[in-house]
C-alpha positions in Angstrom: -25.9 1.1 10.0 -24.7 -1.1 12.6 -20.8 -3.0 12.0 -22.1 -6.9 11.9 -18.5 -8.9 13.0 -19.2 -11.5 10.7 -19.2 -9.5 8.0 -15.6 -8.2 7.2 -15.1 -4.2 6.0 -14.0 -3.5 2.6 -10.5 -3.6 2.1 -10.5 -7.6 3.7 -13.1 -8.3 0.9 -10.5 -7.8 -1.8 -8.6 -10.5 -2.3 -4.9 -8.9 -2.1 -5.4 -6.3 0.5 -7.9 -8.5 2.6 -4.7 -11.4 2.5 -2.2 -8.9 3.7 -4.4 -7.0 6.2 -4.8 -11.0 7.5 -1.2 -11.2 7.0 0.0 -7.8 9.2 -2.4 -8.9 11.7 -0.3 -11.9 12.6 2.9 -10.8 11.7 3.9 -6.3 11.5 7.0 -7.2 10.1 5.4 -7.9 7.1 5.8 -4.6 6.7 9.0 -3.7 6.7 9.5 -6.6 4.0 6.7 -5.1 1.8 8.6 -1.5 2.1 12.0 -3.5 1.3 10.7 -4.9 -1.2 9.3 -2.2 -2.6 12.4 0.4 -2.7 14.6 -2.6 -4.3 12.6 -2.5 -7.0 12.0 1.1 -7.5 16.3 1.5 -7.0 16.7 -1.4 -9.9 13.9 0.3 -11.8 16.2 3.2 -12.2 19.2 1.4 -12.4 17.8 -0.2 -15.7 15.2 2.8 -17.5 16.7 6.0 -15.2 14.8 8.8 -14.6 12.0 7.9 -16.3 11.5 5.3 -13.6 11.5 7.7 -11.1 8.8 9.8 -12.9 6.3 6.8 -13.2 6.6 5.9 -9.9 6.2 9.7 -8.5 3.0 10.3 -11.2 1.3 6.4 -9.4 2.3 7.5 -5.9 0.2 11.0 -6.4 -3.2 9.5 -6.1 -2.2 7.3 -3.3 -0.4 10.7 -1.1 -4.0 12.8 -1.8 -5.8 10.4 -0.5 -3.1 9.5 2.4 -3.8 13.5 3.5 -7.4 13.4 3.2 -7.7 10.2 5.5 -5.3 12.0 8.1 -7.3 15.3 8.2 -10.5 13.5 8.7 -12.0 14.4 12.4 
């Protein structure tokens, strides 16, 4: 199978990763903004429900640490 550059790999494809993978490549802080925004909202998510907050967001972050450790212990 041979990588054809004018065809783009699959996370660009999909719409909201493929517009931030655009978006990072111009501009890395992007990230830092994303990972902002992101603890904001898990610190007022607590803020307003409490630990039950905290739970959801551990039990959706699961799937996304397994395979987070399966991509790094690839050869």
């Amino acid at each position: 199978m041979s990588l054809n550059p004018a065809v783009p790999l699959a996370p660009v494809r999909i719409p909201v990763l493929g517009h931030l993978a655009r978006a990072l490549g111009q501009d890395i802080n992007l990230a830092f903004y994303l990972v902002t925004i992101f603890v904001t909202a898990i610190v007022l998510a607590v803020m307003t429900w409490g630990l039950p907050a905290l739970v959801i967001t551990a039990l959706a972050l699961v799937p996304l640490m397994f395979a987070w450790f399966i991509i790094i212990s690839l050869p």
